[in-house]
N, C-alpha and C positions, 0 to 999 in steps of 0.2 A: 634636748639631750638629757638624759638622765642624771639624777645627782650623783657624784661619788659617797662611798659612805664612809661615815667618819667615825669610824669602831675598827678595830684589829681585828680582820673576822676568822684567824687561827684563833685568838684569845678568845674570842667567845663562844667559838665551838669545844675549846679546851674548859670555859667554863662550864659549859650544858651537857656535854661527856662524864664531869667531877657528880654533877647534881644528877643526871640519870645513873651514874655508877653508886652515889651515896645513899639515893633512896629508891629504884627501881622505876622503871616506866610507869608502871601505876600510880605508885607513892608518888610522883611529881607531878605537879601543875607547870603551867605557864608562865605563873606567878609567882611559882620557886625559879625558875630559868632568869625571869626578867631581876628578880632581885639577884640571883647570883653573878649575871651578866653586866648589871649594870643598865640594859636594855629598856626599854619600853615595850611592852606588849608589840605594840603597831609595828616596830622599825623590827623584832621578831620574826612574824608574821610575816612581812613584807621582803625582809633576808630570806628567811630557811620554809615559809611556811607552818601548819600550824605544828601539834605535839608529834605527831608520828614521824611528818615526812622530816622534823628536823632529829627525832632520834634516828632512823636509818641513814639520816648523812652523818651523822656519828658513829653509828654503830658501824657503818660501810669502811670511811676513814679508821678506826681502830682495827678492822679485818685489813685492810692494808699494811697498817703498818706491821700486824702479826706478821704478814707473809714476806714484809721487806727483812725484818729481822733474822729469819729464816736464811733469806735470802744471802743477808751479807753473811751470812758461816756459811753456808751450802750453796755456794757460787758456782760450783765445779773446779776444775785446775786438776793439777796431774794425780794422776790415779794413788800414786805411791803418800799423798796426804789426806785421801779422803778418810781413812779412819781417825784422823786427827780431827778433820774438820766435823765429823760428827760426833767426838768426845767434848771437842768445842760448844757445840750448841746444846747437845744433852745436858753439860754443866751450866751451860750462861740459863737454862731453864728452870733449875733447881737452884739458882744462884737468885734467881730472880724472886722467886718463890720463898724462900727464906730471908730474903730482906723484905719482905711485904709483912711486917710486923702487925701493920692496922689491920692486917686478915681480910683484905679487900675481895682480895682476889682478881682474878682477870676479868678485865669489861663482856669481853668475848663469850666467856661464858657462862658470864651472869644473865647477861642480855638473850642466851639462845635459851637459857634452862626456863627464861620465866615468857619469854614469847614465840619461840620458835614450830610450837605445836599448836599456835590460831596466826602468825603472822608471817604467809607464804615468804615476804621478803626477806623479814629475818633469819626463816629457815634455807631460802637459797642462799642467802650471802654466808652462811657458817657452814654451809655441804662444799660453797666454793673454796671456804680460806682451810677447810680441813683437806677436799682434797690437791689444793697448790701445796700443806704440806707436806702431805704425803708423798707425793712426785718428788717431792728435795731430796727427802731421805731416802726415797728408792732410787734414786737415781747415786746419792752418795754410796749406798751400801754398794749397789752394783757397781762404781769404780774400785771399792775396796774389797770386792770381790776377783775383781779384774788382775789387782795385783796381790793377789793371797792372804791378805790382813784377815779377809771374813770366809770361810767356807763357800767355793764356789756352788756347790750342789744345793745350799740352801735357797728355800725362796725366796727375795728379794722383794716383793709384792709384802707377804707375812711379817719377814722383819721391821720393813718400813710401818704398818701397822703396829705393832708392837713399841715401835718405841714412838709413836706417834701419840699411844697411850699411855707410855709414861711421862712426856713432857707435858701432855696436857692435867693428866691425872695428877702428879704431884702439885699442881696449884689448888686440886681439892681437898688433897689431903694435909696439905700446907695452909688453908684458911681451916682448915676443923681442928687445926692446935699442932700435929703434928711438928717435932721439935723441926728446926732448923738443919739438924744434924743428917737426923732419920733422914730428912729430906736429899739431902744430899748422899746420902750412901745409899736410896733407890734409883738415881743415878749413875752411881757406881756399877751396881750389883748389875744393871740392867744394861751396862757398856763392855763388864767382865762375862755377863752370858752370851753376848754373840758368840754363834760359830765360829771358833777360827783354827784353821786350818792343822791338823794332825797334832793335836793336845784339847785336853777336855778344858770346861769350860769351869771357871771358879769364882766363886761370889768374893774379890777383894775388894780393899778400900784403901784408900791413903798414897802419896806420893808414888807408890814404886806399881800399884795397879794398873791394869792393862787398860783401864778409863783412862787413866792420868798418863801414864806415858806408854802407848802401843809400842810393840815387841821392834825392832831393826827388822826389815824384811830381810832376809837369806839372799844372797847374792844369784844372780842367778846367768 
């Protein structure tokens, strides 16, 4: 029978995640993983494999949990809350993005920017987590289209696009210094221009914004 192994093997994928996040897959050896881990070479090796295959089972598990996070705002539920639930994650994104002080940035796409054009797997697995997000928010916009929050006539395909590159965008322009603020009222600005239905659209900010609290639907 096999030995069991006697490491926390979330911790030590949480530590080889930290070291490939802190210095990039190039910049890391083996030898940075084992002293950050605590690890040996061998019992490494023998866990995950050597450098690459243990960075795609990290880089794989952080595309996961992107999509779960998504996932808990954009669950679906009744049509008359989905413009809420996508003011929701627009902000937990740009919330998220301004308390990352260290200017890390996302694992996600630091990992596709520096391998995703020579390492087929890296490039499937971020074509898959961008488009599961995609489908959340098309699928969100069109319940809130369903009940007149968002302009029915609009494209729903386009929109989802759209803000799919703002939640991701704002983590690049939130690690290039971009105040905390700013960051957050391109989330705003970008939840006040949707479509919605028979009144134009108005870049606001703050408490009483159509980001922050969507309009009472009209009785109908």
């Amino acid at each position: 029978m096999p030995r069991p192994r006697a490491f926390d093997e979330r911790h030590v994928l949480e530590q080889a995640r930290n070291q490939f996040w802190d210095t990039g897959y190039a910049g890391t050896r083996m030898d940075d993983i084992a002293r950050a881990t605590g690890l040996g070479k061998g019992s490494l090796y023998g866990a995950f494999g050597d450098k690459s295959k243990l960075f795609h089972r990290v880089f794989g598990d952080w595309c996961t949990t992107v999509v779960d996070v998504a996932e808990d705002r954009l669950a679906g539920g009744p049509d008359a809350e989905a413009f809420t639930r996508l003011s929701v994650y627009v902000h937990l994104m740009a919330d998220n993005t301004a308390a990352d002080t260290e200017h890390r940035g996302c694992f996600l796409a630091k990992g596709a920017a520096e391998l995703a054009h020579c390492d087929p797997a890296v490039a499937g697995r971020s074509a898959e987590t961008m488009a599961a997000l995609l489908n959340l928010l098309r699928t969100e916009i069109s319940a809130a289209q369903r009940h007149g929050d968002i302009d029915g006539t609009a494209d729903a395909e386009r929109l989802a696009a759209l803000l799919l590159a703002v939640v991701r965008g704002v983590e690049a322009v939130g690690k290039a210094g971009l105040t905390p603020q700013k960051v957050r009222d391109i989330a705003d600005t970008a939840l006040a221009l949707l479509p919605r239905p028979d009144r134009p659209a108005t870049p606001t900010s703050g408490p009483g914004s159509p980001a922050a609290a969507p309009d009472p639907p009209a009785d109908r």
